[in-house]
C-alpha positions in Angstrom: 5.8 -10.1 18.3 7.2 -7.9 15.4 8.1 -4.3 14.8 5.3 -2.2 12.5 6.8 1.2 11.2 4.0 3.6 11.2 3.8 6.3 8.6 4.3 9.7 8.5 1.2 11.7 8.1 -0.1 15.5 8.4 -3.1 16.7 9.4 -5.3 20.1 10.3 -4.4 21.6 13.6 -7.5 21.2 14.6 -6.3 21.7 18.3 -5.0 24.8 17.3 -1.4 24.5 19.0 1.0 27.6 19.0 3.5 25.4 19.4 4.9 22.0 18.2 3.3 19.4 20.4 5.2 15.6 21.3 2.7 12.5 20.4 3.4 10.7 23.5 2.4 6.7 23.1 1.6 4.6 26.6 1.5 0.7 26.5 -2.1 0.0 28.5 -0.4 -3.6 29.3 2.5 -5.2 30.2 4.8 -6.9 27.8 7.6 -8.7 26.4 9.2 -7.4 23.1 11.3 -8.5 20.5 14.2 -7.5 21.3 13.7 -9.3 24.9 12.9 -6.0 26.9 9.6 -6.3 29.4 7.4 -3.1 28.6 5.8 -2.0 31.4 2.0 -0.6 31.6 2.4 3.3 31.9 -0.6 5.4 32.9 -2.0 7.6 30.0 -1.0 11.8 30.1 2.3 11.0 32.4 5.7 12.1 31.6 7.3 8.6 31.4 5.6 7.1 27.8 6.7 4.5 26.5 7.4 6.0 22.9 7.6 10.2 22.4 7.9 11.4 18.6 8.4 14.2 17.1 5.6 16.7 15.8 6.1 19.7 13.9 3.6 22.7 13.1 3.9 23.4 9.2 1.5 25.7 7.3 -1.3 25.7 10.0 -1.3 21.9 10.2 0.7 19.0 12.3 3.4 16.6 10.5 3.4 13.4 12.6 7.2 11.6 12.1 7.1 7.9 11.1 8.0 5.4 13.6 8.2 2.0 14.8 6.4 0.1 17.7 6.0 -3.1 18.6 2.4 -5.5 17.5 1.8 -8.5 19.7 -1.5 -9.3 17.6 -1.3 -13.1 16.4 -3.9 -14.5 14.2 -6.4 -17.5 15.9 -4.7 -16.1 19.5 -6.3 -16.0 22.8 -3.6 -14.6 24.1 -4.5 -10.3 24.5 -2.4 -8.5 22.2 -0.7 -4.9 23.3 -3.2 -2.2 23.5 -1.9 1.4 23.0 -3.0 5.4 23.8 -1.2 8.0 22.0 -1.7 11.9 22.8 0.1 15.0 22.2 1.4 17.3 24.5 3.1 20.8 24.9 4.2 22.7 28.1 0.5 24.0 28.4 -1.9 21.0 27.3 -2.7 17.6 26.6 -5.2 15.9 24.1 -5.9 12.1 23.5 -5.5 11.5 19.8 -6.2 7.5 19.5 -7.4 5.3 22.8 -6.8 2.1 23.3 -5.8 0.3 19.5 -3.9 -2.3 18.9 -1.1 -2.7 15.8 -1.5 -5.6 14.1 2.0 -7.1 12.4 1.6 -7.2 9.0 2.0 -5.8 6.6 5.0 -4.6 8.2 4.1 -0.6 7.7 0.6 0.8 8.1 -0.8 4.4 9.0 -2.5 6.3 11.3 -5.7 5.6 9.2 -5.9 1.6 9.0 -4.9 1.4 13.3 -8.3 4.1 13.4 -10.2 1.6 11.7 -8.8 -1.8 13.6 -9.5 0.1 16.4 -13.0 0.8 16.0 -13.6 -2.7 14.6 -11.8 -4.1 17.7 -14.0 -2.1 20.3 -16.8 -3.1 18.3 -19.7 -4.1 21.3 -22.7 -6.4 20.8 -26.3 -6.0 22.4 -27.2 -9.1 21.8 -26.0 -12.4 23.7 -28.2 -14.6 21.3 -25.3 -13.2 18.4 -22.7 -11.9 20.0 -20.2 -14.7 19.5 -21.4 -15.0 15.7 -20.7 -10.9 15.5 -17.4 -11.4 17.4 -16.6 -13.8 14.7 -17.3 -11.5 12.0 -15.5 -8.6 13.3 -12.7 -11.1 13.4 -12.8 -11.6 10.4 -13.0 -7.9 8.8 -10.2 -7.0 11.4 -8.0 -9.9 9.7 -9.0 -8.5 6.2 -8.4 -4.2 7.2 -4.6 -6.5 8.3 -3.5 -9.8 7.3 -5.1 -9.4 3.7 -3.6 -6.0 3.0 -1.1 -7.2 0.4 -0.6 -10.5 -1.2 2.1 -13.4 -0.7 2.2 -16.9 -2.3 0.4 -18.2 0.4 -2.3 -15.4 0.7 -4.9 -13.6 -1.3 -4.7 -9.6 -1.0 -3.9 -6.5 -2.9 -1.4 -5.3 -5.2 0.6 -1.7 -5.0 1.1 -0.4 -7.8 4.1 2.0 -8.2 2.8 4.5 -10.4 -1.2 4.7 -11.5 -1.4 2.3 -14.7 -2.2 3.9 -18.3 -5.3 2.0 -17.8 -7.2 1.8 -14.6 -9.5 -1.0 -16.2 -6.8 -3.1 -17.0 -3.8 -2.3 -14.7 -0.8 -5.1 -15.6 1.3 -5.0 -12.7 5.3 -6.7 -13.3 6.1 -8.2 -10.2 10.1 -7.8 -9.0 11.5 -11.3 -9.6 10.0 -11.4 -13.2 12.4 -12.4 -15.7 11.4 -9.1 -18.0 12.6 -7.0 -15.0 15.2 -8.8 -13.9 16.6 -8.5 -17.4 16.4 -4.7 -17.4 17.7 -4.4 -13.9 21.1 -6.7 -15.8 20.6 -4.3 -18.4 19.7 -7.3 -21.5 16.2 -6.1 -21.0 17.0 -2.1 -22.4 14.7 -1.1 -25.7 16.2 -1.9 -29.0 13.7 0.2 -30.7 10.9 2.8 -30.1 8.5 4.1 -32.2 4.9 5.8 -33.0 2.3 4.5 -35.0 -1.1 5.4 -36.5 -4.1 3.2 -35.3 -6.9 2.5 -38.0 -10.5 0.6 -36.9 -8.3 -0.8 -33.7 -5.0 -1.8 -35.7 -1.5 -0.2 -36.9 0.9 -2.1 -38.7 4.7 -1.3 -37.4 7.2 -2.1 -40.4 10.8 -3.1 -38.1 13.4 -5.3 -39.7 14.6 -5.8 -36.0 11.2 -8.0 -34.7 12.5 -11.7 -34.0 11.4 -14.3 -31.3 13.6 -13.2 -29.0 11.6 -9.1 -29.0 8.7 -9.0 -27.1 7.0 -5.4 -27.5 5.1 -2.9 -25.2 2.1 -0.9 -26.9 0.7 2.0 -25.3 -1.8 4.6 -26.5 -1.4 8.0 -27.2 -4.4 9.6 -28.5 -7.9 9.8 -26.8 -9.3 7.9 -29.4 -7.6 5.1 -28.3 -9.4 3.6 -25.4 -9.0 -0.2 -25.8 -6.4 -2.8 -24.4 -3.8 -3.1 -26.6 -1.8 -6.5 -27.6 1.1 -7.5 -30.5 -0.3 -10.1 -33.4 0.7 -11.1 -36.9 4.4 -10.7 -36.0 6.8 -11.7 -39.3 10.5 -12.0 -38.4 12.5 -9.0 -39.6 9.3 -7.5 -41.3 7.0 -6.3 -39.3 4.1 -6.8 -36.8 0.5 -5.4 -36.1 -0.6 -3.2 -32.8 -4.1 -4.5 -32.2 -6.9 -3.0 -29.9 -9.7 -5.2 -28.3 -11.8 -2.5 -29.4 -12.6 -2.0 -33.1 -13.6 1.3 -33.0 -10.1 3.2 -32.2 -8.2 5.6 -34.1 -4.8 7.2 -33.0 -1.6 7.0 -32.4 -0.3 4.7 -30.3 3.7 3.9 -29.2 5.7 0.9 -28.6 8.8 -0.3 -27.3 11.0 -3.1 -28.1 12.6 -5.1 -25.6 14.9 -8.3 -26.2 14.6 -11.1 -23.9 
């Protein structure tokens, strides 16, 4: 069992509501939770759901809140996770948003969009006996994927969120939070010693900087449009200088750096 937090999201009204509906979420089985309360099963459109969140009506569309609910999905289980409905209701109607899903536990927050898709894998029929189980097995698998390989750990291959798009798309370098480079910033050893512009020629600049030693490592960017290669620090001489060097031959620009001590 573990709690999943749910994102906010917005969306059209498409059910064109004059006033702000509640999404109203119903457990479809009975069960335990983390926090050792039993969950009963409630029946779908009642007044008694087992969650009710807020929804507001802003600029013709609907802002669902974030919340948190409880996943009883485990990975190689037979035992049948918790199934949910969700719907929303005012004083006047009622309209099924999402049947029957099921919240898988990690990564510990997903959306709205990722429980539409486990859903539909999860519901997935077969008309075949001859393949069903080797289908069931496959849909297993994608379901583990659209979850359990969402984002990366040691142990686990998956995806990494960047927190800001990357200067490059091509070559994204992502610097994970216990690296020592970051951890030195956060101390605040890690702060630039020096910054500074430079003029690429046929993919290299020279940078004249009597502060370069050992300890400096150095962060190139590009500036200009003509500068389309990945970028990397070569022919470093101690309290001279050292070269800004493209992969690609061709560039011309400027470029910046930054100088960082370790």
């Amino acid at each position: 069992m573990a709690k999943v937090i749910v994102e906010a999201i917005s969306t059209p009204n498409i059910w064109h509501f004059t006033e702000a509906p509640e999404l109203r979420i119903y457990a479809l089985t009975d069960f335990i939770n983390d926090d050792g309360i039993q969950v009963l099963r409630g029946r779908v459109g009642t007044d008694e759901p087992h969650l009710k969140v807020p929804v507001s009506l802003s600029g013709g569309g609907l802002v669902y809140n974030s919340f948190e609910i409880d996943s009883s999905y485990q990975l190689g289980s037979n035992v049948a996770p918790a199934r949910y409905s969700a719907g929303l209701k005012t004083r006047q109607a009622w309209k099924l948003y999402l049947s029957n899903f099921i919240v898988p536990p990690e990564p510990n927050n997903t959306t709205w969009n990722d429980l539409k898709v486990f859903q539909r894998v999860a519901s997935r029929r077969y008309g075949s006996w001859a393949t069903g189980g080797l289908e069931a097995s496959m849909m297993a698998l994608i379901a583990d994927a659209l979850t359990f390989l969402r984002y990366g750990s040691e142990t686990r291959a998956g995806m990494v969120a960047l927190t800001e798009d990357p200067i490059d798309p091509l070559y994204p370098i992502a610097v994970s939070a216990n690296d020592p480079a970051w951890l030195a910033i956060q101390g605040g050893t890690g702060l630039a010693v020096e910054t500074g512009l430079a003029t690429m020629v046929d993919g290299r600049a020279t940078v004249a900087s009597a502060l370069i030693t050992a300890n400096k490592f150095v962060l190139p960017v590009g500036y200009d449009a003509g500068v389309t290669g990945t970028l990397h620090i070569e022919n470093i001489v101690e309290e001279v200088s050292f070269d800004i060097a493209s992969n690609n031959p061709g560039d011309n620009g400027q470029v910046g750096w930054a100088m960082f001590t370790t």
